[in-house]
Residue frames as a rotation matrix with the C-alpha (Angstrom) as fourth column:
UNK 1
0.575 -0.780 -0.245 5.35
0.082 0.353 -0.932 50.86
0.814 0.516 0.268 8.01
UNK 2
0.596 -0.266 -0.758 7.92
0.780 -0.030 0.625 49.99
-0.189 -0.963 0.190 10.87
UNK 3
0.684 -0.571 -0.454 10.95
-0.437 -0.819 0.371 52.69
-0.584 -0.055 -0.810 11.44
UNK 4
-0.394 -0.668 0.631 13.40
0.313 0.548 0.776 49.83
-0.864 0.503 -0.007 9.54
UNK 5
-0.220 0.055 0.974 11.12
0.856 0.490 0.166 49.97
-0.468 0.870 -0.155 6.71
UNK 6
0.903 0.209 -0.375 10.91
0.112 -0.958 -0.263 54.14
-0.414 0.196 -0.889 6.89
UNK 7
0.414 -0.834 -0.365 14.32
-0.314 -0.508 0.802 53.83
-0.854 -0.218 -0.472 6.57
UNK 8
-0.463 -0.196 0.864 14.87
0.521 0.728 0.445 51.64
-0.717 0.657 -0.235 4.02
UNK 9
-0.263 0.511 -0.819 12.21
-0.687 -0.695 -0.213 53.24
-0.678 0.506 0.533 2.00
UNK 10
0.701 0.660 0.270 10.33
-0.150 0.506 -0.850 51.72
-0.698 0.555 0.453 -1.04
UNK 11
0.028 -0.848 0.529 11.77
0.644 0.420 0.639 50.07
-0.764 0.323 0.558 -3.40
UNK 12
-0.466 -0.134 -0.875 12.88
-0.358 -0.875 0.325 52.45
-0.809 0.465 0.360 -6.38
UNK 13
-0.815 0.108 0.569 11.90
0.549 0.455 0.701 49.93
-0.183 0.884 -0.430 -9.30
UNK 14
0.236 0.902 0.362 8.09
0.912 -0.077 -0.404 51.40
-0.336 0.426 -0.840 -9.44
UNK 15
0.344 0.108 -0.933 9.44
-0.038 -0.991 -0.129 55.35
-0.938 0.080 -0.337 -9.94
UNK 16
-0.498 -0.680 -0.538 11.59
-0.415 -0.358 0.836 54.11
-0.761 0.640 -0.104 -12.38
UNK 17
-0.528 0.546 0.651 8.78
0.813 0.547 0.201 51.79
-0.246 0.635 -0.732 -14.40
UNK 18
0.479 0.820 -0.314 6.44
0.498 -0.548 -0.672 55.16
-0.723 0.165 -0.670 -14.09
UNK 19
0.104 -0.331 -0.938 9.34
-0.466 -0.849 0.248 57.03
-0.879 0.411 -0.242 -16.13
UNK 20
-0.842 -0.070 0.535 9.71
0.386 0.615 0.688 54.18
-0.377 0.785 -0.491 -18.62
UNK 21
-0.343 0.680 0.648 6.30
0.825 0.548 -0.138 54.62
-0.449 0.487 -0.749 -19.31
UNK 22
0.463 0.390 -0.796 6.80
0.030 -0.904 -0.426 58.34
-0.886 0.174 -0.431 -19.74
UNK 23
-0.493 -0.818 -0.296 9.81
-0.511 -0.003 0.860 57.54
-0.704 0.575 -0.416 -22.19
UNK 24
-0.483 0.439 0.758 7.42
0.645 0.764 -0.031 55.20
-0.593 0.473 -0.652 -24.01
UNK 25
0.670 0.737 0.082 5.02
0.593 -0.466 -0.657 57.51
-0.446 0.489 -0.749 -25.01
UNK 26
0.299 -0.517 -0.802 8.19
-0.511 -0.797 0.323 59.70
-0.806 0.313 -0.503 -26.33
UNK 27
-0.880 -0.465 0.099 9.14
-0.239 0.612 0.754 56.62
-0.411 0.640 -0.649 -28.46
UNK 28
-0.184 0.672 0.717 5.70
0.847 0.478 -0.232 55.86
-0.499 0.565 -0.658 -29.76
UNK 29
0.472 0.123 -0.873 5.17
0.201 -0.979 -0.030 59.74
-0.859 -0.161 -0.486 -30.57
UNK 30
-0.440 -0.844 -0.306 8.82
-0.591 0.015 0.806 59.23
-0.676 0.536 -0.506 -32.36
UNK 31
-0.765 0.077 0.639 7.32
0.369 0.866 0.338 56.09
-0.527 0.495 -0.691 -34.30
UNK 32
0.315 0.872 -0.374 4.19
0.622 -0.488 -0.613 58.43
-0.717 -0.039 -0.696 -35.22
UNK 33
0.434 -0.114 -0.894 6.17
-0.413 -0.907 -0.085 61.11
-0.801 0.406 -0.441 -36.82
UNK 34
-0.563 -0.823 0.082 8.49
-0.488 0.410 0.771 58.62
-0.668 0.394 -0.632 -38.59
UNK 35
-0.662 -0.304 0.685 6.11
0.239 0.781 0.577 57.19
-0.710 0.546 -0.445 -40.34
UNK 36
0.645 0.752 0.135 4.07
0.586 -0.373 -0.720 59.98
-0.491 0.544 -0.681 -41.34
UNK 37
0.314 -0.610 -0.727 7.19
-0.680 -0.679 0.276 61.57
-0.662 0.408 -0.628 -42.50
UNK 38
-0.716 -0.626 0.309 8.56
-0.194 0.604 0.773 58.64
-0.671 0.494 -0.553 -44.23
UNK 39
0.112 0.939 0.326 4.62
0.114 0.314 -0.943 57.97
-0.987 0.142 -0.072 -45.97
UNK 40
-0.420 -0.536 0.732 5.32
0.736 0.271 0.621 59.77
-0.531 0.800 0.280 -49.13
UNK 41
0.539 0.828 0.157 2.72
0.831 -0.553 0.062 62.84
0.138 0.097 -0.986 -48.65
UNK 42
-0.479 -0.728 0.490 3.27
0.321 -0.665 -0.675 65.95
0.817 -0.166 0.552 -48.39
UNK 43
0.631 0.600 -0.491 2.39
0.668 -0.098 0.738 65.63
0.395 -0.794 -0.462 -44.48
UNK 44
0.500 0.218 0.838 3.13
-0.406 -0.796 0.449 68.54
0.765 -0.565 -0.309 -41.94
UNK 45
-0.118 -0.128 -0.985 4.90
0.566 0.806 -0.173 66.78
0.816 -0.578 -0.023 -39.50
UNK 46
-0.725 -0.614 0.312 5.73
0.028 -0.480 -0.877 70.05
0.689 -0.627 0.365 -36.89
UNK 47
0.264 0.531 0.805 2.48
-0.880 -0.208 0.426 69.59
0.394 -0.821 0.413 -34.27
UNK 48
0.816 0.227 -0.532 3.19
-0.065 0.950 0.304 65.98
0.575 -0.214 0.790 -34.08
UNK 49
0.107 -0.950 -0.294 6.96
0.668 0.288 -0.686 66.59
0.736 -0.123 0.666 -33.36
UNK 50
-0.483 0.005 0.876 5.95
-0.428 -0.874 -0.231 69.28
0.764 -0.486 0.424 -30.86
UNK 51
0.674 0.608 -0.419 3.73
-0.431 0.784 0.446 67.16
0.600 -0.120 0.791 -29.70
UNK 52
0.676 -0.329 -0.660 6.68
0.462 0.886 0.031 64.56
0.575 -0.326 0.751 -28.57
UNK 53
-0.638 -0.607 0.474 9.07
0.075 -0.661 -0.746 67.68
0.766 -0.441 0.468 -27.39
UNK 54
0.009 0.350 0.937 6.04
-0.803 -0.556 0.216 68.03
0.596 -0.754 0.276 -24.62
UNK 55
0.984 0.070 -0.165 5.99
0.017 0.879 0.477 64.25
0.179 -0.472 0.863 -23.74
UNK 56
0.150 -0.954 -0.259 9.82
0.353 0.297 -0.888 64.71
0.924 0.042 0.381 -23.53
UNK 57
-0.271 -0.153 0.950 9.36
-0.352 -0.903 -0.246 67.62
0.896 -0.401 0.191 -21.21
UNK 58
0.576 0.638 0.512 6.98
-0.797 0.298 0.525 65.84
0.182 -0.710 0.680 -18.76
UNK 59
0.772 -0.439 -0.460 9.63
0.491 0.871 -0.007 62.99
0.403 -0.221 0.888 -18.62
UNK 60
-0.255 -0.755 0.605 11.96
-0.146 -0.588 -0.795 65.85
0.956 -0.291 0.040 -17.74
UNK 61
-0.001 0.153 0.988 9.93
-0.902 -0.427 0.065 66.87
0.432 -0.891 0.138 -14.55
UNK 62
0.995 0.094 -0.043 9.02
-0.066 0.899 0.433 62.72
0.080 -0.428 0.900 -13.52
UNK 63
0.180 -0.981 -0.076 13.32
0.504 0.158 -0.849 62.19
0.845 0.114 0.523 -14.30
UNK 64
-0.344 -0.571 0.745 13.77
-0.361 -0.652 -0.667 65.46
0.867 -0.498 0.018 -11.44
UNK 65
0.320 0.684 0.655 10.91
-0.884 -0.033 0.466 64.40
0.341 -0.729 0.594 -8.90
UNK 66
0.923 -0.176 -0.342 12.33
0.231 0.965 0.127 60.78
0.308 -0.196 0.931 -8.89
UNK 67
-0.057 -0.799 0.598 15.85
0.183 -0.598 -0.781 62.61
0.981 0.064 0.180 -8.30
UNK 68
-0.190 0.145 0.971 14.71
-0.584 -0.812 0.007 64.79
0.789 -0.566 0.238 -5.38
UNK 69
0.840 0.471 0.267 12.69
-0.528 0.600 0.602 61.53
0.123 -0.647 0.753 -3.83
UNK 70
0.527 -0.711 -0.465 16.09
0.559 0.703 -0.440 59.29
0.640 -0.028 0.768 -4.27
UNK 71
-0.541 -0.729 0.420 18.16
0.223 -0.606 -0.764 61.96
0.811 -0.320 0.490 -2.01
UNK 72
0.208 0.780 0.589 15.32
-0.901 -0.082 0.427 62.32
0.381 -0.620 0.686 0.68
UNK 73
0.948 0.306 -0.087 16.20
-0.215 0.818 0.533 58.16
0.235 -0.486 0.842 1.33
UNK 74
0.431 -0.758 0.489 18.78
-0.888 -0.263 0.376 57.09
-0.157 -0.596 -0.787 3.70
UNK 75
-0.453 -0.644 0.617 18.64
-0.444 0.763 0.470 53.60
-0.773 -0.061 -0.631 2.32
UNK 76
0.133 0.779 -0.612 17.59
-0.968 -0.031 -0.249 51.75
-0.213 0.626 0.750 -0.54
UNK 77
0.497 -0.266 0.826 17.54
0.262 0.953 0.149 47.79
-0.827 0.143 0.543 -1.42
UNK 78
0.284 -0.488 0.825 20.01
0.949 0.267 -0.168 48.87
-0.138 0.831 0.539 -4.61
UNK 79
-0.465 -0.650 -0.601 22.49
0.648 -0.713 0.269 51.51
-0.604 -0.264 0.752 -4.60
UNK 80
0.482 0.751 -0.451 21.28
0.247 -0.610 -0.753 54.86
-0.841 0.252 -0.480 -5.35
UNK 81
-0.247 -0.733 -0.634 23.95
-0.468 -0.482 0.741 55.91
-0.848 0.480 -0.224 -7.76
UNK 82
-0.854 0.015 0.521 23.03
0.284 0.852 0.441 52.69
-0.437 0.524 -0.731 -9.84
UNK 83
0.081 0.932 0.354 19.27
0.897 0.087 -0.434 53.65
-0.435 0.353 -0.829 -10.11
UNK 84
0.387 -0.103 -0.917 20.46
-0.253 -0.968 0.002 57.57
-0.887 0.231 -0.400 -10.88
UNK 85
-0.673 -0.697 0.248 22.43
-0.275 0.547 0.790 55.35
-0.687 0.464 -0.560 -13.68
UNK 86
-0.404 0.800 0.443 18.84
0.888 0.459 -0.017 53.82
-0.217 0.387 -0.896 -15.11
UNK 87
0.181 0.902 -0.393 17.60
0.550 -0.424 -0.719 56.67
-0.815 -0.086 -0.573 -14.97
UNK 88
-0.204 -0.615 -0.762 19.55
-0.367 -0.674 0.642 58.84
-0.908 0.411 -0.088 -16.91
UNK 89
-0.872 0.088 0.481 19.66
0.448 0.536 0.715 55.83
-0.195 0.839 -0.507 -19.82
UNK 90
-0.066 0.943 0.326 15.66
0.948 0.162 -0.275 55.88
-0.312 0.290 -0.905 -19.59
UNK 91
0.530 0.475 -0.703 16.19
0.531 -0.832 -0.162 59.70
-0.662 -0.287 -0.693 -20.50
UNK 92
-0.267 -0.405 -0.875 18.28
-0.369 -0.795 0.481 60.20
-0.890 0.451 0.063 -22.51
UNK 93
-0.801 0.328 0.502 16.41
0.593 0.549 0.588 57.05
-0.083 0.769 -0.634 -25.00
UNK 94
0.521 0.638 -0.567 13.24
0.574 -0.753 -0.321 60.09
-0.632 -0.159 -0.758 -24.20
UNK 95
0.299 -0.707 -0.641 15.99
0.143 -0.631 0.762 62.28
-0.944 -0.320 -0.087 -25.50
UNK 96
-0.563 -0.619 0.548 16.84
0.067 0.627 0.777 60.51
-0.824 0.474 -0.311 -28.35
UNK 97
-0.526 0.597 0.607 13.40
0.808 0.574 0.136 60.25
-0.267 0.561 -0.783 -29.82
UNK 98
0.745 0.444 -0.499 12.63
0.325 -0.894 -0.310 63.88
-0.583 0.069 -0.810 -29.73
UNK 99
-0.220 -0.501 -0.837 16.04
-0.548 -0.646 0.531 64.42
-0.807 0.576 -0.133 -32.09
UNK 100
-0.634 0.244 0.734 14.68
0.558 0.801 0.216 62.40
-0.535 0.546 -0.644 -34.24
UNK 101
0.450 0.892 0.050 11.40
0.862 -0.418 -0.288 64.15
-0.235 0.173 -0.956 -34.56
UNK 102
0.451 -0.050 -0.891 13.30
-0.095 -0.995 0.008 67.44
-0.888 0.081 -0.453 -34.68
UNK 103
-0.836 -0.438 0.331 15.74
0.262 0.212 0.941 66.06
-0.483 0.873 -0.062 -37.56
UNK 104
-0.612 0.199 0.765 12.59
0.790 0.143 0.596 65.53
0.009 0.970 -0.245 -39.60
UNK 105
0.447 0.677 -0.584 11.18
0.722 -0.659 -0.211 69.05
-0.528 -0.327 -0.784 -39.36
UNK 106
-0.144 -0.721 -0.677 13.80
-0.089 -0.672 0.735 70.72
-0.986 0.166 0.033 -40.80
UNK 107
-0.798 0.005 -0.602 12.78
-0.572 -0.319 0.756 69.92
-0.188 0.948 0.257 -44.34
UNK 108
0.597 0.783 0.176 10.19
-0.697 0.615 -0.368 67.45
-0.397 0.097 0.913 -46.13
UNK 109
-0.574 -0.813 0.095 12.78
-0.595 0.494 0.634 64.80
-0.562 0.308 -0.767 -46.17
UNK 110
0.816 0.391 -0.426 11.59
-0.547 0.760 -0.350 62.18
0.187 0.519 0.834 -49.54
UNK 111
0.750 0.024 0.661 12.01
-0.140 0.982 0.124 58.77
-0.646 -0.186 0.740 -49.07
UNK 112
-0.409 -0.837 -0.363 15.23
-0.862 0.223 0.456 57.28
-0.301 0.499 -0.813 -51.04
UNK 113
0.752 0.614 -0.242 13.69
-0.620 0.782 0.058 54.12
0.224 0.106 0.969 -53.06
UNK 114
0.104 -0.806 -0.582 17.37
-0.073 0.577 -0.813 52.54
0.992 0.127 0.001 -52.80
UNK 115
-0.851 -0.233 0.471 16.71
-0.462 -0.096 -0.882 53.06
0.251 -0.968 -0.026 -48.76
UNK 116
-0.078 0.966 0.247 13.52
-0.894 -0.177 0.411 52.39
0.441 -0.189 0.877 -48.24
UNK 117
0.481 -0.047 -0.876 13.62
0.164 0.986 0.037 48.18
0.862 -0.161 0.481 -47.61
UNK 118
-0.483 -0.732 -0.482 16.65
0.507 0.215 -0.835 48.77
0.714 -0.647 0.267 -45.34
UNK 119
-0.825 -0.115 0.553 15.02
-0.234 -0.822 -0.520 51.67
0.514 -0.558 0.651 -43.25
UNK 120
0.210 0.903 0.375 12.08
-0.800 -0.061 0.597 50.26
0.562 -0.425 0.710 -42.59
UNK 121
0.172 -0.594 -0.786 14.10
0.404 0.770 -0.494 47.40
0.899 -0.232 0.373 -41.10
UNK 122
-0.761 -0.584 0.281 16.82
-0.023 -0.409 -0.912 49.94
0.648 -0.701 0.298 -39.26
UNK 123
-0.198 0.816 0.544 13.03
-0.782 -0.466 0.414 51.53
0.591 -0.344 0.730 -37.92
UNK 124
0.644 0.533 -0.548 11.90
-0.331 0.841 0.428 48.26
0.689 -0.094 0.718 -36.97
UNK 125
-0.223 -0.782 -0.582 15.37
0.861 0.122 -0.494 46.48
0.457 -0.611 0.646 -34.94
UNK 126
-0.732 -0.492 0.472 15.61
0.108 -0.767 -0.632 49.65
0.673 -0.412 0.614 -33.19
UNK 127
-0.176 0.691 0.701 12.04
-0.939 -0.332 0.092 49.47
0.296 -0.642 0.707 -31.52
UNK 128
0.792 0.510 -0.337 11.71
-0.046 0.600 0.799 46.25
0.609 -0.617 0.498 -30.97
UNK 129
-0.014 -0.832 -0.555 15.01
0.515 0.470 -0.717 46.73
0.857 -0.296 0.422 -29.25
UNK 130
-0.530 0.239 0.814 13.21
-0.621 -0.763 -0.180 49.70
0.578 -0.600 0.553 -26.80
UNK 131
-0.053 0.909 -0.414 10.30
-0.706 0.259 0.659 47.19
0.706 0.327 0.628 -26.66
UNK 132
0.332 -0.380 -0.864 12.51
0.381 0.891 -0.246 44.27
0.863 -0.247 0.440 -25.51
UNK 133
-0.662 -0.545 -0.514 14.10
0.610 0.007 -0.793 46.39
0.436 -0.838 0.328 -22.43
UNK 134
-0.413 0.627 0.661 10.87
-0.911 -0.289 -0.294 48.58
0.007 -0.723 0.691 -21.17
UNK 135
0.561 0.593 -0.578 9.83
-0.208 0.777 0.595 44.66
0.802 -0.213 0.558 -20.61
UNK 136
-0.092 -0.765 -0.637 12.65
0.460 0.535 -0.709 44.48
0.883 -0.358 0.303 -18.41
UNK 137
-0.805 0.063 0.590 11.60
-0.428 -0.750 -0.504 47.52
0.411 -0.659 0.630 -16.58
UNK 138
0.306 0.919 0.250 8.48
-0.732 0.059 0.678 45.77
0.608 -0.390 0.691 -16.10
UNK 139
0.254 -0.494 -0.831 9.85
-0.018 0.857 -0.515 43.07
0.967 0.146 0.209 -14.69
UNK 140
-0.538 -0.586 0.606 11.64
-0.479 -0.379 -0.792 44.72
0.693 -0.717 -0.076 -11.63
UNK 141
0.136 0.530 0.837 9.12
-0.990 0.052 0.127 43.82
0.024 -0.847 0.532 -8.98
UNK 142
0.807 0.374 -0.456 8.66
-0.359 0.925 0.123 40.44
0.468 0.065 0.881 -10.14
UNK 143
0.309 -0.882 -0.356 12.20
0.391 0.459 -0.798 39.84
0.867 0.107 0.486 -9.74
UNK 144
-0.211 -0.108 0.971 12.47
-0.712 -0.664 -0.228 41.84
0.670 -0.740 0.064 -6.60
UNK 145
0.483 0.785 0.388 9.98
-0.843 0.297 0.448 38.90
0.236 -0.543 0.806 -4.93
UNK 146
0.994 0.065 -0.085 12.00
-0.071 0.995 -0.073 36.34
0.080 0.079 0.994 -6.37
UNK 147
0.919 -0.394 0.018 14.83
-0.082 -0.147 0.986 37.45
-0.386 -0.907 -0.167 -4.76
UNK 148
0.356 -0.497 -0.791 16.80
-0.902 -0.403 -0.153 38.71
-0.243 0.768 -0.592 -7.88
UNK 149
-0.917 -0.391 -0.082 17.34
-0.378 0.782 0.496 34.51
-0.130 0.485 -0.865 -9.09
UNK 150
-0.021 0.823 0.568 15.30
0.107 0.567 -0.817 31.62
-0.994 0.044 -0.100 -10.12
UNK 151
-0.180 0.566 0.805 12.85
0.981 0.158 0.108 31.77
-0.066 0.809 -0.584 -13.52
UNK 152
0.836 0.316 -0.449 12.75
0.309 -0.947 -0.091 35.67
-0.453 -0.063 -0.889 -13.06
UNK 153
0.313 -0.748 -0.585 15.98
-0.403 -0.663 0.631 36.42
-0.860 0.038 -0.508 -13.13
UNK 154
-0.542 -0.549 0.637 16.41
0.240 0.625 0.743 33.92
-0.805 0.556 -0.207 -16.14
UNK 155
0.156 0.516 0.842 13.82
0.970 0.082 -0.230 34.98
-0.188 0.852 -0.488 -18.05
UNK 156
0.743 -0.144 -0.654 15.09
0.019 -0.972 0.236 38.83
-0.669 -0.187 -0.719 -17.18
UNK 157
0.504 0.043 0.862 18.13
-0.025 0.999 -0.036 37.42
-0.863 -0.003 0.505 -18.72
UNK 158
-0.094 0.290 0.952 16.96
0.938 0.346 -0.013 35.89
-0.334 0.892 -0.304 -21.83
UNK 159
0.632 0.764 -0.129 15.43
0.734 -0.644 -0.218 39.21
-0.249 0.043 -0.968 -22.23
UNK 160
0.542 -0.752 -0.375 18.59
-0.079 -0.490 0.868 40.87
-0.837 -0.441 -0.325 -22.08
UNK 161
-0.548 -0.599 0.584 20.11
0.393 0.431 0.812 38.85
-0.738 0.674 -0.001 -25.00
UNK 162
0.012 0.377 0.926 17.64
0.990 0.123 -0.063 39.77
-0.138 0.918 -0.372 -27.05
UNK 163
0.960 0.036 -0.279 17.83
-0.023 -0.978 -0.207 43.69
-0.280 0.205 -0.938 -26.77
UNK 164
-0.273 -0.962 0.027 22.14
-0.093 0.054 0.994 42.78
-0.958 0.269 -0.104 -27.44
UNK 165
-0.063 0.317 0.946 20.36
0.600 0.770 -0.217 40.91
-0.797 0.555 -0.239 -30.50
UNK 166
0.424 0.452 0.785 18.59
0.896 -0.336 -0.291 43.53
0.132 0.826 -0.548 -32.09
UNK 167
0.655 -0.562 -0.505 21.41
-0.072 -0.712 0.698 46.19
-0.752 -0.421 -0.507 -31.43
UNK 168
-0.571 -0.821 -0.001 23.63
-0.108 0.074 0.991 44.27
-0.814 0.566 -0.131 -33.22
UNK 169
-0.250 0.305 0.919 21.08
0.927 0.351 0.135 43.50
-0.281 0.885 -0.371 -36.06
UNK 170
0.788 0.514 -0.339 20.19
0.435 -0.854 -0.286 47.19
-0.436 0.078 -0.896 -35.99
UNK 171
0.200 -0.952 -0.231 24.11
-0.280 -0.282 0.918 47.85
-0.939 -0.119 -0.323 -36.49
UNK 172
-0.739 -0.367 0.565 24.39
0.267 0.610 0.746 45.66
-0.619 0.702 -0.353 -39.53
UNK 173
0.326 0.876 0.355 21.41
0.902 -0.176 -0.394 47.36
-0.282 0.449 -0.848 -40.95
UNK 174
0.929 0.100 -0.358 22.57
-0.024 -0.945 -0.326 50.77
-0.370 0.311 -0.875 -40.60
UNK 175
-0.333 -0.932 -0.141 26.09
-0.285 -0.043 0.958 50.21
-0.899 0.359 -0.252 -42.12
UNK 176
-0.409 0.140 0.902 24.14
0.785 0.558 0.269 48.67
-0.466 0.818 -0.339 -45.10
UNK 177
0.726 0.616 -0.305 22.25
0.490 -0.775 -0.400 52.47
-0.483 0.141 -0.864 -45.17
UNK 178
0.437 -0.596 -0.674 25.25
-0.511 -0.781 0.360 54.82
-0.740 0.187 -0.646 -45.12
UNK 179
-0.195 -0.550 0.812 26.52
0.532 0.636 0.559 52.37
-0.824 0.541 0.169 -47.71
UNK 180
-0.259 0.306 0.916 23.85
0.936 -0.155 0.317 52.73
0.239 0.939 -0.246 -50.36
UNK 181
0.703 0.261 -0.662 23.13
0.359 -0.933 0.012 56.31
-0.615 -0.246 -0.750 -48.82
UNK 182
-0.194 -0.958 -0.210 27.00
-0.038 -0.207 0.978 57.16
-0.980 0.198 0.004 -49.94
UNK 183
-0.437 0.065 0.897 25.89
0.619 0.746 0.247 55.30
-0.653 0.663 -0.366 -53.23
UNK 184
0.206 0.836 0.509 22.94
0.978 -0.160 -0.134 57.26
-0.030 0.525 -0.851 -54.33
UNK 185
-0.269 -0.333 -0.904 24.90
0.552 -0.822 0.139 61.09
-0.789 -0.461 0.405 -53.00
UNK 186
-0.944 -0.323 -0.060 25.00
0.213 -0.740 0.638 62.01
-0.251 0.590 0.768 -56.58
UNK 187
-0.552 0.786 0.278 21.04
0.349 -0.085 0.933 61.56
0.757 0.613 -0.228 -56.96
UNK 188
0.523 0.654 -0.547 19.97
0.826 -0.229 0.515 63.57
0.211 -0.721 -0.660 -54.07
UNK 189
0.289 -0.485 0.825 20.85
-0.340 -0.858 -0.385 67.19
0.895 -0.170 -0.413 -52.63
UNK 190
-0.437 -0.840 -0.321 23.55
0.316 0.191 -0.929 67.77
0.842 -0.507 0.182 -50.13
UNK 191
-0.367 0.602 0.709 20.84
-0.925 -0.314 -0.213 69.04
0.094 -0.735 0.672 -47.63
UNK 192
0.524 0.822 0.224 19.04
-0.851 0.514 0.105 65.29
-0.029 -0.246 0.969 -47.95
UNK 193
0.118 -0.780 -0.615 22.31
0.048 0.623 -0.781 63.72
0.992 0.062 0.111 -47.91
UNK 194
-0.599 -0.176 0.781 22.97
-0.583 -0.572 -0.577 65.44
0.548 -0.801 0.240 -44.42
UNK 195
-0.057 0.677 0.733 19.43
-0.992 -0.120 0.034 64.90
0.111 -0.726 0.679 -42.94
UNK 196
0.690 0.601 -0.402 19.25
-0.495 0.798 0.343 61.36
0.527 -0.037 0.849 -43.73
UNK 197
-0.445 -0.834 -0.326 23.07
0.202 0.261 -0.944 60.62
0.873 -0.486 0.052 -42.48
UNK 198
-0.775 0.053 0.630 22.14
-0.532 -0.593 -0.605 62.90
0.341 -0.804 0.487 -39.34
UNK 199
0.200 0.914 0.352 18.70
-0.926 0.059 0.374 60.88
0.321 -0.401 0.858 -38.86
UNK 200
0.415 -0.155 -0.897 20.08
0.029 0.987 -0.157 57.18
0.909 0.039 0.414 -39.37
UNK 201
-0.674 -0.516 -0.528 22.86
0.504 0.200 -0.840 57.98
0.539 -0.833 0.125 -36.70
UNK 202
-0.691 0.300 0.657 19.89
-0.666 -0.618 -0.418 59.48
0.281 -0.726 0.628 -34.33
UNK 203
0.618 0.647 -0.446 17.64
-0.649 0.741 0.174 56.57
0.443 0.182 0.878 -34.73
UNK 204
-0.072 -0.552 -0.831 20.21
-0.380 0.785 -0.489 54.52
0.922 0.281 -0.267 -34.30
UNK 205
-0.733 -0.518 0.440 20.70
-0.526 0.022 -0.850 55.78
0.431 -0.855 -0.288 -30.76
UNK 206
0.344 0.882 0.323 17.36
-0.935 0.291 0.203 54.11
0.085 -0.372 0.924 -29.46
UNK 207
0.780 -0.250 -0.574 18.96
0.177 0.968 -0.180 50.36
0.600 0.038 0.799 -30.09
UNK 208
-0.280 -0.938 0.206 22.33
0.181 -0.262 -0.948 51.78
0.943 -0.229 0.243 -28.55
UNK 209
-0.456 0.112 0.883 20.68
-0.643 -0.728 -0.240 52.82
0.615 -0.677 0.404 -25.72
UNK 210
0.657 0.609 0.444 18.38
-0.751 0.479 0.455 50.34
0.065 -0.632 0.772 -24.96
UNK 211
0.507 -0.713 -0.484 21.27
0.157 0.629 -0.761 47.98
0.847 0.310 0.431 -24.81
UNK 212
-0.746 -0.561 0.359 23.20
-0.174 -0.356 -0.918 50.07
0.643 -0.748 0.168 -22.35
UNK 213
-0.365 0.273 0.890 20.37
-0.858 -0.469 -0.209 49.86
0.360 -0.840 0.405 -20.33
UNK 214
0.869 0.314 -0.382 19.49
-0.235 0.942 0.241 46.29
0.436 -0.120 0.892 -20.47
UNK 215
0.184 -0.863 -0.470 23.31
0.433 0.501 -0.750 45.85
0.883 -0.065 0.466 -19.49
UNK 216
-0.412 0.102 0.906 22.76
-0.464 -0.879 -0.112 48.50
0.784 -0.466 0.409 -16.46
UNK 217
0.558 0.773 0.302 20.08
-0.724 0.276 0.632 47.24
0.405 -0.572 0.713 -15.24
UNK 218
0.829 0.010 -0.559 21.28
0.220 0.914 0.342 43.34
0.514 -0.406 0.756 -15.12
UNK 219
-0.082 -0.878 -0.471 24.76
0.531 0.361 -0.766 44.20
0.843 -0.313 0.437 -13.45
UNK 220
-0.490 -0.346 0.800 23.26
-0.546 -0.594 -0.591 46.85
0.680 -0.726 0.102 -11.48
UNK 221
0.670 0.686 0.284 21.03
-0.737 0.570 0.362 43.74
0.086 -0.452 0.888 -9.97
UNK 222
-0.471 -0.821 -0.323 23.90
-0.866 0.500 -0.007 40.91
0.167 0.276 -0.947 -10.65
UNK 223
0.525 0.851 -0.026 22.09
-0.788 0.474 -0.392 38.79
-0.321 0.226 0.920 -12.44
């Protein structure tokens, strides 16, 4: 590598795809417990949800090491502050998906039949709205090559809209929850009133997030 391109350094996009893919495995993990809690057994959930508290951890230490390496470079092709920005999102959606998992430890939450239809929805909008913006992470290089325009940056985009999409359909889902949640109060205890309020708005945060970071990303690139 010449001395320009010591200086410059590599581009950040691959440190931050390797943490995506640590944050993934915290969201599938999350999708694991959720639906072995939601199943209707009486399942155990607390190795699985321990389980995702260690994949959180290990996104901890990739989240510092990328940290440490970003402060070591004297230049980067995209402000550092910006990528310290991505990161953070891509950590705290890691974040997210372990309170989840802890929420549903705390008791053997049972399924509401007057929820059920909607939740597996909420469940559903919310990941494909992770789904839709760790494609974006993949992306980076491509769009690096193609010199942040063109068919990359349009289809980067496109991509974009559609994590806004299912945010906002995730929204309109979960206002339809706490609705009939509110509804049903008197046929459930005030402990499974709580957990399920306390899970919806933790779940939620996975669409909420991955939004902010699709919207990160494209302005910290000005697409």
């Amino acid at each position: 590598m010449s001395a320009i391109g010591r200086l410059l350094g590599r581009s950040p996009f691959h440190s931050l795809q390797i943490h995506m893919d640590s944050v993934t495995k915290c969201v599938l993990g999350m999708e694991h417990v959720l639906d072995s809690a939601m199943s209707g057994g009486d399942v155990d959930i607390s190795e699985m949800a321990l389980e995702v508290s260690d994949l959180e951890h290990q996104t901890d230490i990739i989240k510092d090491d990328i940290r440490q390496k970003l402060v070591r470079h004297l230049f980067m092709s995209v402000n550092r502050q910006r990528v310290l920005d991505i990161l953070s999102i891509q950590d705290r959606i890691a974040d997210a998906a372990e309170d989840v998992c802890v929420v549903l430890t705390f008791k053997n939450l049972k399924l509401v039949p007057q929820l059920a239809e909607d939740f597996a929805t909420f469940r559903d909008k919310n990941l494909q709205a992770f789904k839709t913006v760790k494609l974006i992470v993949e992306e980076l290089n491509d769009l690096v090559e193609s010199g942040f325009g063109g068919a990359e940056a349009e289809k980067v985009n496109n991509l974009v809209r559609q994590v806004a999409k299912f945010e906002h359909e995730a929204d309109v889902v979960q206002r339809a929850l706490i609705k009939k949640l509110f509804a049903a109060e008197d046929s459930i205890s005030y402990g499974d009133f709580y957990l399920w309020t306390r899970l919806v708005r933790q779940l939620g945060q996975l669409a909420n997030l991955s939004e902010n970071l699709a919207n990160t990303i494209r302005s910290t690139l000005d697409l």
